[in-house]
C-alpha angles and dihedrals in degrees: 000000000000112000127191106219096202120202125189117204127243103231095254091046092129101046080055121039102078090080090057106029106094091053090047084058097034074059103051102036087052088062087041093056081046086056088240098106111061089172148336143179154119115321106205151032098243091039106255105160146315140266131207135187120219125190103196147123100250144012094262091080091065091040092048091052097052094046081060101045116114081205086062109029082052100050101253085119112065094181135009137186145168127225132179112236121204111219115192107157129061141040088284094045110126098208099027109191121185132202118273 
């Protein structure tokens, strides 16, 4: 099952994000070497947020993630969630359908 772990931005997000940033990626390298991170990165331009893709079997991978998470433990994300998210088209897809 494929989940979109959503992040929304505090408002000085960029002024302070470099203290925090290479244990936000330690982080997030470390699931991807796991195969639980697909991708991640900034949403925005102007930065508003952040999305990042999940392959697991449940919900608690993303949760876990953001529990760990400096950007959210700091205060850079105002608001996090988790949604599952259905994927049906593609080679990734978890549940491919095809027309017919």
């Amino acid at each position: 099952m494929h989940y979109l772990l959503i992040y929304e931005f505090a408002p000085d997000y960029l002024a302070r994000r470099p203290q925090h940033r290479d244990a936000h990626l330690t982080l997030a390298w470390q699931s991807a070497e796991r195969a639980e991170l697909l991708l991640g990165g900034a949403v925005g331009d102007p930065l508003e947020g952040a999305i990042l893709l999940f392959r697991a079997d449940s919900s608690a991978t993303p949760t876990a993630f953001a529990h760990a998470d400096p950007y959210v433990s700091k205060g850079l994300v105002t608001r996090w969630r988790v949604a599952p998210w259905h994927t049906v088209a593609g080679d990734q897809a978890s549940t491919p359908i095809r027309a017919g």
